[in-house]
N, C-alpha and C positions, 0 to 999 in steps of 0.2 A: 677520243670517242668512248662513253660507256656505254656498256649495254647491261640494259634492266629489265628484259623478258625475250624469249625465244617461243614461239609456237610454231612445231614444225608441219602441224596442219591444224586448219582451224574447218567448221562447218556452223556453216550460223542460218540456221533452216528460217527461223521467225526472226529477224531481227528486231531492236528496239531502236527507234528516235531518240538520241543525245537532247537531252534536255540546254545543251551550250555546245556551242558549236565548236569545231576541237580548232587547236593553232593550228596551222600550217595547209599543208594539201600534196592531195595525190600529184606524180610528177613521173612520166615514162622517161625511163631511161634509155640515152642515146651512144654515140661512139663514144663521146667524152666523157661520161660516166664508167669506160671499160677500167678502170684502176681502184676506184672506190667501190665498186660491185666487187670484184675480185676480193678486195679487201673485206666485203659483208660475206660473201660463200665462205673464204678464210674461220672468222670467225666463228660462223654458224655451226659450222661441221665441227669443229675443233670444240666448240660448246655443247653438242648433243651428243660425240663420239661416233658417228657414223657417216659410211660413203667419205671419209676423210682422204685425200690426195693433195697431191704435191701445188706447189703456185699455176704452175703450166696449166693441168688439167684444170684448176678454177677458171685460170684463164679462157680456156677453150670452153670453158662451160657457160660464162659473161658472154662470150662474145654471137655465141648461139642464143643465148637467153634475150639480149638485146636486139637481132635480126628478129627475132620471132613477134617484137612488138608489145610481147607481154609481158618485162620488166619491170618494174616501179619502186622507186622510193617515195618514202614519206618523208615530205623539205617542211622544216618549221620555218616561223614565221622570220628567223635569221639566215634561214638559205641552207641551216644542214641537215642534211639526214639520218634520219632519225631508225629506219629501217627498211627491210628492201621486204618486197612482195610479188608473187613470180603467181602470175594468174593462169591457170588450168581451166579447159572445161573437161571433161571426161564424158563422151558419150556411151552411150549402155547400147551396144544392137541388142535388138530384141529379134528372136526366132518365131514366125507365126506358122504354127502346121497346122493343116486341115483333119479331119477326122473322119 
């Protein structure tokens, strides 16, 4: 496995249209993905130096990650992955007071 960029958060307000379409495709990660996720949190934290813990805690954190539905790796066009992607929304409450 190499890895050749980490972005521990990205924000792409305007995106732009890829002039070529890229190899591979998005791919939600399921139970049988709990080993090679483990092994992408592994590496991630270990690479940016933070929220760093033991196999177990990745483990538990895959296995939460994957119930939630919101998991994914990027599979090239040979079946492997390429990198994992953990989607958020984050809603904002807003407070509306009268005057």
């Amino acid at each position: 496995m190499k890895l050749s960029i980490n972005m521990f958060a990205y924000d792409c307000p305007a995106p732009i249209e890829p002039k070529e379409k890229a190899d591979g495709e998005i791919y939600r990660c399921g139970e049988k993905d709990l080993e090679e996720l483990v092994t992408f949190l592994d590496m991630f934290h270990k690479e940016v130096g933070i929220d760093q813990k033991d196999v177990q805690g990745y483990r538990e954190d895959a296995e939460s990650f994957i119930k939630s539905g919101n998991m994914y790796f990027w599979k090239d066009e040979q079946g492997m992955f390429l990198c994992s992607i953990r989607m958020q929304i984050m809603w904002r409450r807003m407070l509306v007071t009268r005057r």
